[in-house]
C-alpha positions, 0 to 999 in steps of 0.5 A: 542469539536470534538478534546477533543473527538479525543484525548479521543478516541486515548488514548482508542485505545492505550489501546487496541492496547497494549493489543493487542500486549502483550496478542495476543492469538494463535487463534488470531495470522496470523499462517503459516507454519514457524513460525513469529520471527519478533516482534508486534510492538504496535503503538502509534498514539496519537502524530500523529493523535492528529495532524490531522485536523477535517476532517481526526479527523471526519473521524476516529471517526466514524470507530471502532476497531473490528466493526464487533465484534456483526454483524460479529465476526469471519470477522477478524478471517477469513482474517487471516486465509485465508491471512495465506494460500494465503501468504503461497502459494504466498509470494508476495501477501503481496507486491500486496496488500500493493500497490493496497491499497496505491493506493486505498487510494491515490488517492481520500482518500474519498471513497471505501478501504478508498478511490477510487474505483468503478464505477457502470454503465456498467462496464466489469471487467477484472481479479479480477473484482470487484473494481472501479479500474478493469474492461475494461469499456464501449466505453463512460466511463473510470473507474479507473482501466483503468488509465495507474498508475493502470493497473500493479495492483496485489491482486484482485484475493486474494481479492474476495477470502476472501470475499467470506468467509465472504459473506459465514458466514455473509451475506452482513456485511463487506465491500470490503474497509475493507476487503482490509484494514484488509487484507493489514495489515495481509500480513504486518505482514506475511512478518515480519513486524509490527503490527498495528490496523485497525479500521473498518467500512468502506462503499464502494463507487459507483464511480470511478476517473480515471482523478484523478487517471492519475494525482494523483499517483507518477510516478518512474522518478518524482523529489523530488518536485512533490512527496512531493507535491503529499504527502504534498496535502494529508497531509502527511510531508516529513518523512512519504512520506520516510517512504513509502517504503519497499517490493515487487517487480518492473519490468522493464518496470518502470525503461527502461527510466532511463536505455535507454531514460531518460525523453525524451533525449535519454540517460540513466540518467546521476545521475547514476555510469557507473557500476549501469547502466551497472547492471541494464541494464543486467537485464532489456534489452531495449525494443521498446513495452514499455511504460515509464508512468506508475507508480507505486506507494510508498508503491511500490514494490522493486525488479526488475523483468521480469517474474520470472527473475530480481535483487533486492535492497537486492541481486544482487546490492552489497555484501554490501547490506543487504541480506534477503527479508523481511521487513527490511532497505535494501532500505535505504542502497541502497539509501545511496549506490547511487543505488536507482532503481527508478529516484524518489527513489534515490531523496530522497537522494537530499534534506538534510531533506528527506536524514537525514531521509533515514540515520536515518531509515538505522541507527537501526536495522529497530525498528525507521522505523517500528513503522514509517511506521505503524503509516503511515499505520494507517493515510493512511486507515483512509483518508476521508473514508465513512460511516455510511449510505454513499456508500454501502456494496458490497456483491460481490467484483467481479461483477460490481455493478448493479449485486453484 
């Protein structure tokens, strides 16, 4: 009954989702001041979301495409506008969130941003302040942010200034978690990437995962295995664990164990050509402040930096690579290159499966990976979320919760 009910539903979102895409209005459209060229890409979900179990069935039947549409019309609008006039000032805001929402999702995919993220005792925030994931915590209780996978976390800030708009026109109505998600999707397509529906109604959570969050996210000098397995426990197979990938930025301390002290050995990692290395290392010197374990996750940025300075999968590594830093496959031409800046990037390439994949993505003109990555995006946002009388809405992303 439930999956006569589920694939109902999909066949209605796909009606709309084309609507969407063939009639989207000016006044409804993410402007800047340079005008978007990048084509809406309409996702069709059925194929893969039909394929879910009942809890991830369950968990989409209860959220809605425009749920604020009576409480709180204008709530999209206004991440669009607002994500409009972030985006134009800080372009890499689209790269920060796409992170912190993957690791929001990735984590528990049960609770708040669809997922992880707020504890609600006691808790001293630091910089944005306001999801479970921030906050230096009290001595007795550590909160999610605090774990090493999340303390290189960006777009807080962007964050709770959306929602105070929100808060401003509708008082109490949107969540933190949809905020984020709608959010996410505006900075995507901001950056030139596809278009594809959230659907809302999301409640935020009351607790943190800190233990979950040190063992849950995949870290940049992981093997194949283990980034399939983390994948795979989530429910997602090997193309949507390539398809995971495109823009943003990466620093340096992700990469310094490859380049210096690989996995404990005391030397560089030896799957590198001398030249790569050599590349690499004049852009990310060898450091002894630096901490090798932290990971940052798929869905990661791609250009290495330190501060303003670095390289990039996409200028820098060879002429050969596509130029351009918008959302396109110059990461899989990198991988085919051999010159994947992280250990676990450059995996992908090591399994047939997982390697036929990246050369399909690389093959096109980026249209395949697209439409991939969007229904990726669509499966990840709606992973065990709450709602309904679950959680809570939080009137202010920026405080601990006993006070929002």
């Amino acid at each position: 009954m439930l999956k006569s009910l589920f694939n109902k539903w999909v066949f209605l979102v796909l009606m709309i989702c084309v609507l969407v895409s063939l009639r989207r209005t000016p006044e409804k459209s993410i402007e800047s001041e340079t005008e978007l060229t990048q084509p809406i890409f309409c996702v069709f979900l059925q194929r893969d979301l039909a394929q879910e179990d009942e809890a991830s069935s369950g968990s989409i039947l209860y959220l809605e495409y425009a749920y604020y549409r009576e409480t709180c019309p204008e709530a999209e609008k206004i991440v669009n506008s607002r994500m409009a006039g972030i985006y134009e000032e800080d372009q890499d805001v689209s790269a920060g969130l796409l992170r912190l929402f993957f690791h929001d999702c990735f984590i528990r995919c049960v609770d708040f941003f669809c997922s992880s993220l707020t504890e609600v005792r006691g808790i001293s925030f630091l910089e944005f302040k306001g999801f479970s994931l921030l906050g230096n915590g009290n001595k007795s209780y550590l909160i999610e942010r605090q774990a090493i996978p999340h303390t290189t976390l960006k777009g807080f800030d962007k964050i709770g200034l959306i929602k105070e708009e929100l808060e401003m026109a509708c008082p109490g109505v949107v969540s933190c978690a949809d905020t984020l998600a709608l959010a996410t999707r505006d900075g995507i397509l901001l950056a030139g990437g596809p278009y594809y529906p959230v659907f809302t109604g999301r409640r935020d959570s009351i607790r943190s995962y800190y233990q979950e969050a040190m063992a849950g996210v995949p870290g940049p000098d992981d093997n194949l295995n283990r980034i399939l397995q983390l994948f795979s426990v989530r429910g997602f197979n090997e193309r949507e664990t390539v398809r995971a990938h495109n823009i943003g930025k990466i620093s340096c301390q992700f990469i310094r164990s490859r380049l210096y002290k690989f996995k404990g050995t005391g030397q560089p990692d030896s799957t590198m050509t001398d030249d790569f290395l050599n590349e690499m290392r004049l852009n990310c010197q060898e450091s002894n402040n630096i901490s090798v374990d932290v990971a940052p996750a798929p869905m990661r940025s791609r250009k290495v930096t330190e501060l303003t300075a670095g390289m990039s999968y996409y200028q820098g590594l060879t002429s050969s690579i596509s130029a351009g830093a918008g959302f396109d496959t110059h990461y899989f031409h990198s991988l085919l290159k051999g010159r994947g800046l992280l250990y676990s990037d450059q995996q992908l390439m090591t399994d047939v499966k997982t390697a036929d994949i990246v050369r399909a993505y690389a093959s096109d003109d980026g249209r395949t990976f697209r439409v991939d990555f969007a229904r990726a995006m669509v499966k990840l946002s709606i992973l065990g979320v709450l709602y309904g009388s679950q959680g809570q809405v939080r009137t202010n992303c920026t405080l601990p919760v006993n006070n929002s």
